[in-house]
N, C-alpha and C positions, 0 to 999 in steps of 0.2 A: 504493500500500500504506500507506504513512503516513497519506494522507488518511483512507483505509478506518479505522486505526489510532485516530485525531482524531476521528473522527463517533463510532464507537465508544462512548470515552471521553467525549462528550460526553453520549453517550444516557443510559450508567451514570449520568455526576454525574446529569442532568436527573432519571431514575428516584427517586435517591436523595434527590434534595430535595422529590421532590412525596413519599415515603414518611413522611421526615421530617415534614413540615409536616403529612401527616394525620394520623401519630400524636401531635402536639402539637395537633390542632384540634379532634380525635376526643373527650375528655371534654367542650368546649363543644357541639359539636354533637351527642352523647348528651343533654345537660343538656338543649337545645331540643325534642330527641326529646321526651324523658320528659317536655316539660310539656305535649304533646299526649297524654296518656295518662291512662289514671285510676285509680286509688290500685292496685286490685289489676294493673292490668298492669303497672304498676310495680315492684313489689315482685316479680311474677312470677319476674322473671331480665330478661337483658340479651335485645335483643331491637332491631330497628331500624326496626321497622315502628309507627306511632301508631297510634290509632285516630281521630285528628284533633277530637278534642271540645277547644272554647276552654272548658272548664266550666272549668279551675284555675286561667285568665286572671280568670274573671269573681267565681269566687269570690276571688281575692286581694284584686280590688280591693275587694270586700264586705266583705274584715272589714280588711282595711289601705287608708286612703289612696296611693295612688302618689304622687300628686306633690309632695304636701309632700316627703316625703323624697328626691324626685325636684328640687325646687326647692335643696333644702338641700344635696345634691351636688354642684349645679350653682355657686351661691354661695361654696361654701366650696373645690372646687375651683379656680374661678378667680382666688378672691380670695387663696388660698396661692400660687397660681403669679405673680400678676401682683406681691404683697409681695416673693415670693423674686426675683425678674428686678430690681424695684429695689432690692435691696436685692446683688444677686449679680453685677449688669452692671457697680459700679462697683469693686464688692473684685475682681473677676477682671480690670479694665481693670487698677487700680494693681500686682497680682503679676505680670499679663503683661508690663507697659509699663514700670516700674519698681521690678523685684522686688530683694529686699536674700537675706543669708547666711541669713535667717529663713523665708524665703517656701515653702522645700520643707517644711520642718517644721511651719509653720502649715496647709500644704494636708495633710498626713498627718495631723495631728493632727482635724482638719477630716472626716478621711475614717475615723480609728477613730474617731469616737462613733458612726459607724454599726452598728459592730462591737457596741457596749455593748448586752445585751438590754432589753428597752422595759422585761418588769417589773419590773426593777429598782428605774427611778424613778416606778413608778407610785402608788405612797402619797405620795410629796412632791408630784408634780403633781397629784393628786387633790386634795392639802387645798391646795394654792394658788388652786388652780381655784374652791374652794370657798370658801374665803374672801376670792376677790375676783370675785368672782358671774360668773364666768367659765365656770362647769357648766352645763351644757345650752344652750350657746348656739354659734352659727354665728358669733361672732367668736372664740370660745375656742377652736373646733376648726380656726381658719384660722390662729392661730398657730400651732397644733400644729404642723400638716401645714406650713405654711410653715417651721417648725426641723426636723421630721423630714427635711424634703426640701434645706432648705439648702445641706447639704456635695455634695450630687449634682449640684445646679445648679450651686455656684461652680464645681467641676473640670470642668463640662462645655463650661463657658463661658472658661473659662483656657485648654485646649486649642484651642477655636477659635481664642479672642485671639492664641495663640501663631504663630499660620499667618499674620493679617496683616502686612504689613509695618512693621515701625518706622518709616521712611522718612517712610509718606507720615502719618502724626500728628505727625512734627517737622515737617513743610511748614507742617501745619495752625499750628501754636505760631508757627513763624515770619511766617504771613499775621497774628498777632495772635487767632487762636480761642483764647476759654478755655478751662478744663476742659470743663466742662456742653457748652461746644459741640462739643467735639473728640469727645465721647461720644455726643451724639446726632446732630450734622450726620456726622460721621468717621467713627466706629468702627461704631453703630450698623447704618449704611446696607449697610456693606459685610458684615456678620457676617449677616447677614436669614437666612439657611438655619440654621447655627449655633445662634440665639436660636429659632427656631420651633420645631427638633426639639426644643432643650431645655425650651418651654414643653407641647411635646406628652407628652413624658416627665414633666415635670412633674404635667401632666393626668391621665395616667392615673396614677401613683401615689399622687395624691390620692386620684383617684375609688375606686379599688379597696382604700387604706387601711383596718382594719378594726380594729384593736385599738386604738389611742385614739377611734375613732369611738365603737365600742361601749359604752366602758368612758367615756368623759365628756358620754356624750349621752343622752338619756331620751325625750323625746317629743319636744320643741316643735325641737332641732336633730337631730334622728338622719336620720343622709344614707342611702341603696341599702343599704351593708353592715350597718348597723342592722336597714334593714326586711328584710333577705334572715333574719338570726338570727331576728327574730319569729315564724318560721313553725317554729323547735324549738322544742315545748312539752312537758310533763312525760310525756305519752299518748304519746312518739314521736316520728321523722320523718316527715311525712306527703310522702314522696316528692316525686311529681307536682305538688302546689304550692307545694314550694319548691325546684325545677327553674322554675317559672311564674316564681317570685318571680325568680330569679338570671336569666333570660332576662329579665325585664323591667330587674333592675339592669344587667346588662350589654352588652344592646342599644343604648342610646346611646353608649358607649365603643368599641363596635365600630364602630357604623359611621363615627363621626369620623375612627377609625383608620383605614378604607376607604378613605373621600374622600382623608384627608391623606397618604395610605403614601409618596405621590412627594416631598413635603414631606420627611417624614419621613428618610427615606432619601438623600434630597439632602444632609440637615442633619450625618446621620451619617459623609456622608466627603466633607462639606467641609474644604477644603484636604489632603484627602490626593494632590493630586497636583498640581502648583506650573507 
């Protein structure tokens, strides 16, 4: 009877999580729908069936480039993630390894400017930007996103640090390892899940960033979320191709996500069990 009781139980969670997950996948895979469709069945009403014409594949790329701005996502997301990791591996080694009375309140502190709304500072960074020829360009929008993203990375990566042991980085100190090597022979090796979810996360909050993309990029740097806005024009939304456009921006992000999800999920509850 219990058994009976346990499978049960287990059917409901199972049900409830594939219900959950469709109704979270459901507006992406509408979005794909409707870019096999064509402007009036679009607009028609909701509907699940295409009519399978690539016409809004072909036209996007007629009147927008793909891959420049395809390249530009690519660059700018990597190169935020890989500034934040060096810049975030060695602040979260000193607060986990050698934290003072200061260290909670620099990480809180760290974690409300998230809180702060963007357009706040968006007239000061706008003329900074612009005055140090840092507008429309894929090194301006890789600092961005590398200080937007900062405070998520340190804490995520503090946490990790937190779980290995102290122990074995004094060993290291007493074999004679410096800093630099106790970080990347020591700490480095062992954190591997830890550092990957967090640069996966990283990844996509670049890639999918949209408001300092839009707002400090023009042509020559505007990444996916730029070229996705391109396709509102004064005439309207033209549905069907800009469902094309967003399945072409977000297609690469998925499927990394795909590949890497055991990664991912490895990384997120590393060291949760000792």
């Amino acid at each position: 009877m219990a058994r009976q009781v346990s499978t049960g139980r287990k059917t409901v969670a199972t049900a409830a999580a594939w219900l959950i997950a469709l109704i979270i996948f459901f507006p992406i895979l509408y979005t794909i729908i409707t870019s096999f469709k064509t402007e009036p069945e679009a607009i028609a009403g909701v509907s699940l069936i295409p009519s399978g014409t690539f016409e809004n594949y072909v036209e996007v790329q007629a009147q927008r480039d793909y891959f420049k701005p395809f390249l530009n996502s690519v660059v700018i997301s990597l190169g935020s993630t890989l500034i934040a990791l060096l810049i975030s591996v060695p602040a979260a080694w000193s607060m986990a390894f050698s934290p003072t009375r200061r260290t909670k309140d620099i990480l809180m502190w760290m974690l409300s400017t998230k809180m702060m709304p963007a357009v706040g500072v968006l007239v000061p960074m706008y003329l900074i930007f612009r005055d140090t020829g840092l507008l429309d360009t894929r090194l301006g929008l890789t600092i961005v996103l590398t200080l937007v993203n900062l405070p998520i990375v340190v804490w995520m990566l503090y946490t990790y640090f937190r779980e290995i042991p102290g122990e074995i980085l004094e060993a290291a100190r007493m074999d004679g390892a410096s800093t630099l090597k106790e970080i990347v022979y020591v700490l480095t090796p062992m954190a591997v899940p830890g550092i990957a979810s967090t640069m996966l996360l990283n990844i996509i909050l670049a890639w999918n960033e949209s408001f300092w993309t839009i707002r400090l990029a023009a042509a020559n740097a505007a990444p996916l979320t730029a070229f996705i806005a391109s396709f509102s024009s004064p005439q309207g939304l033209f549905w069907a191709k800009l469902s094309a456009a967003s399945t072409l921006a977000i297609a690469p992000i998925l499927i990394m996500g795909w590949f890497s999800q055991k990664q991912l999920v490895r990384g997120l509850t590393f060291g949760a069990v000792k």
